[in-house]
ZAFI-188683 format. One record per residue (C-alpha): residue in three letters; x, y, z. Coordinates in steps of 0.1 Angstrom, whole numbers, plus 5000, padded with zeros to 4 digits. Example, Ala and Ser with C-alpha at 12.3 -4.5 7.8 and 13.67 -1.06 7.14 Angstrom:
BEGIN
ALA512349555078 SER513749895071 
END
This chain:
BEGIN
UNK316097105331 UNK313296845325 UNK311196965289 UNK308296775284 UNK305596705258 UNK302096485261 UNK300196395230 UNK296496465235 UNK295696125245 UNK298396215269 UNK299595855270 UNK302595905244 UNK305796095263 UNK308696245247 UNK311396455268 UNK314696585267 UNK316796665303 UNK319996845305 UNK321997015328 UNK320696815355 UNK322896705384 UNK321396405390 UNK319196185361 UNK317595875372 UNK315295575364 UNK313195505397 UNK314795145404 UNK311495025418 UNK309195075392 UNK311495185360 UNK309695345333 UNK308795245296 UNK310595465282 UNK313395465255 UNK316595675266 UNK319095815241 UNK322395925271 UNK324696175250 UNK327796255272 UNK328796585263 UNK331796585287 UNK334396355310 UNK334195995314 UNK331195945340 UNK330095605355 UNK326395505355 UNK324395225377 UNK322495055348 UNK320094725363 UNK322794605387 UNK325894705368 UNK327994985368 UNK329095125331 UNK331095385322 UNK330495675297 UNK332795785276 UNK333696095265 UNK331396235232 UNK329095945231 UNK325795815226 UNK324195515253 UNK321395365243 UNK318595175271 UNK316194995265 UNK312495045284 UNK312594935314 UNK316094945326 UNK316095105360 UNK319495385357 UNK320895635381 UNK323595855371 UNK325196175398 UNK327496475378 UNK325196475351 UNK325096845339 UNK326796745306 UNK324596445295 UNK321896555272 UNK318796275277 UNK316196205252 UNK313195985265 UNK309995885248 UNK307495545247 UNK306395315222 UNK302795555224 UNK304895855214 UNK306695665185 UNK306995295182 UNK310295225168 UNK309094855159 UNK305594975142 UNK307695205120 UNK310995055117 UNK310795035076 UNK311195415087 UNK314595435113 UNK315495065108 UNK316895065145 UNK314694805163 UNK317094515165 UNK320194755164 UNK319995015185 UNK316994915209 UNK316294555212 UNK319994455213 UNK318794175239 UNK321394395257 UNK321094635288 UNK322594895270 UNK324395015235 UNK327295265227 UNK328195415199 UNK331395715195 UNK330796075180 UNK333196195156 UNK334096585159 UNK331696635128 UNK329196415146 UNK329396605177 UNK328596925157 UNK325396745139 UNK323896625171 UNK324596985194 UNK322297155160 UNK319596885166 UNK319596895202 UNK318797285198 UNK316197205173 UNK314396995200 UNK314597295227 UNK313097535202 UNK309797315190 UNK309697235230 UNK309697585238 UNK306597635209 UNK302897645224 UNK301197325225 UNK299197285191 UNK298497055165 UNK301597045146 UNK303996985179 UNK303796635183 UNK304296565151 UNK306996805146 UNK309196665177 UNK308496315160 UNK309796385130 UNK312996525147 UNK312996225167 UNK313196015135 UNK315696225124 UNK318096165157 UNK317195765156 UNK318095755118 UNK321395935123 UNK322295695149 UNK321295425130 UNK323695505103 UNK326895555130 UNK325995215138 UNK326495075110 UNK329395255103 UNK330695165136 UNK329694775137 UNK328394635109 UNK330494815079 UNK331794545061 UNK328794275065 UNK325294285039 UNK322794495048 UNK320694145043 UNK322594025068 UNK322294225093 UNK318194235087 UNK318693885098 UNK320194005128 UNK317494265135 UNK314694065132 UNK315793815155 UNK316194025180 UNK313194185178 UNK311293835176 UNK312993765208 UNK312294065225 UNK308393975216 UNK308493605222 UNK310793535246 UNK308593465273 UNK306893135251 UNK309693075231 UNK312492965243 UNK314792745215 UNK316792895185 UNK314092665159 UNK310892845170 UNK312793195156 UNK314093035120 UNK310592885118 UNK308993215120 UNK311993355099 UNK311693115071 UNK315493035082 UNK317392765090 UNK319192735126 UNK322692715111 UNK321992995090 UNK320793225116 UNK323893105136 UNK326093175107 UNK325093515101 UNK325093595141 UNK328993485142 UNK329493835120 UNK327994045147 UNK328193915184 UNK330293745206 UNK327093545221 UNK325093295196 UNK321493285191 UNK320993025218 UNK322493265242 UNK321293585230 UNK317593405237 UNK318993275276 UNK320193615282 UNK317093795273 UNK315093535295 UNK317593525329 UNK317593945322 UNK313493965324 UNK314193695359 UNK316193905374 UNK314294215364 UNK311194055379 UNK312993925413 UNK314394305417 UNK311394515410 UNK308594275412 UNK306794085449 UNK306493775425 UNK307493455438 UNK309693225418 UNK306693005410 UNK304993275391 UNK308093415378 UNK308893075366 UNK305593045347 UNK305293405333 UNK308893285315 UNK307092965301 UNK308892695325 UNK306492445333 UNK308392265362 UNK309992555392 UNK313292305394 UNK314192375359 UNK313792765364 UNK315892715392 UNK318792615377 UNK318492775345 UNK318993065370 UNK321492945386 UNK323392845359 UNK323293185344 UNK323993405375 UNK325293165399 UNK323193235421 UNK319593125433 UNK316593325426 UNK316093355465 UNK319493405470 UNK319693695441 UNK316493865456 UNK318193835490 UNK321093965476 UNK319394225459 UNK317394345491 UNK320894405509 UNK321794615482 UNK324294425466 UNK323394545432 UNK323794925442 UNK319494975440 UNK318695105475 
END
């Protein structure tokens, strides 16, 4: 079941689906949306981009718009789905604080476990949503499923934290946040670890100090990632030619995109498209 509701504008988008057998993303022209992936049941295994990740049991995947995902068996996965016009999680962090931790990860997807108790919180607000859904269409429904939404985002905020970032400053992990949501908005122009402590009023080392608390990758690659993730996005979905893939990513010379690429994926960008077209990736 697919429940759906437009603003008036109809341009913001918020929907839960469950009990569908299959759930997807259309690989060829993924959608901005947000998706919040609670398994409810057994392990299941989803194609995310061009990987393969698993499920587990009682817990909650978060993807970040634009991620293409298919997923088959998928009667016991609840989905929640909305757009930055529906709620913009960076406009209103002060309210959620999850841009940075939950979306924005400069990853293709993050998971977090439910507790029994946790289990029994999120099954009460996922019934809340399918009763304002099933409510006429008036002026209080939008901003009633919003504020459940903020609700759902908040308490997964909090599990992260609990989960990943217990025993480090709240300061600290600001610091984290903001980078990454700098990055997710610059990345394209900005491509070195001082543009981001010049617009943090931060030094590099610090920034790297602080990330070696919270990820196994360091600013300098969190910033590669995000840029060879957006290449290979582009080459997949996209008739762009390297050239102008190359220059939407701020590289002024094709060479060096080339084996930036290449370094990264160990592959060429012809070779990945080429690759990709064959369905190496599991897309077609």
């Amino acid at each position: 079941m697919i429940e759906q509701h437009l603003t008036n504008a109809a341009a913001g988008i918020i929907r839960i689906i469950h009990n569908e057998s299959i759930v997807k993303q259309d690989f060829a022209n993924p959608e901005q949306v947000l998706t919040i992936a609670w398994n409810r049941g057994s392990i299941k295994v989803m194609q995310l981009g061009e990987n393969e990740v698993e499920l587990a049991p009682n817990s909650l995947l978060m993807i970040d718009a634009g991620i293409p995902f298919s997923i088959v068996e998928a009667e016991e996965i609840v989905f929640w789905q909305f757009n930055r016009e529906f709620y913009c999680i960076v406009d209103h962090d002060v309210e959620v604080s999850c841009a940075g931790v939950l979306f924005f990860t400069l990853k293709d997807a993050l998971s977090l476990t439910l507790s029994d108790a946790d289990q029994l919180k999120f099954n009460l607000l996922f019934e809340v949503f399918k009763e304002e859904f099933s409510e006429e269409d008036d002026n209080l429904k939008t901003e009633m499923l919003r504020t459940i939404l903020k609700r759902l985002i908040v308490k997964m905020t909090r599990l992260h934290k609990m989960q990943h970032g217990e025993l480090v400053e709240t300061t600290e992990l600001n610091v984290v946040r903001q980078f990454n949501v700098l990055v997710e908005k610059n990345f394209k122009q900005l491509h070195q670890v001082q543009d981001y402590a010049n617009l943090m009023y931060k030094s590099p080392k610090t920034i790297s100090n602080i990330f070696s608390k919270f990820h196994d990758r360091s600013p300098r690659e969190i910033i590669l990632d995000r840029i060879v993730l957006e290449a290979k996005r582009m080459l997949l979905y996209t008739d762009s030619t390297s050239k102008e893939i190359a220059h939407e990513l701020g590289f002024t010379e094709i060479p060096h995109f080339s084996r930036f690429f290449k370094q990264k994926t160990q592959m060429s960008p012809s070779g990945f498209r080429e690759a990709s077209q064959k369905g190496a990736f599991g897309n077609n």
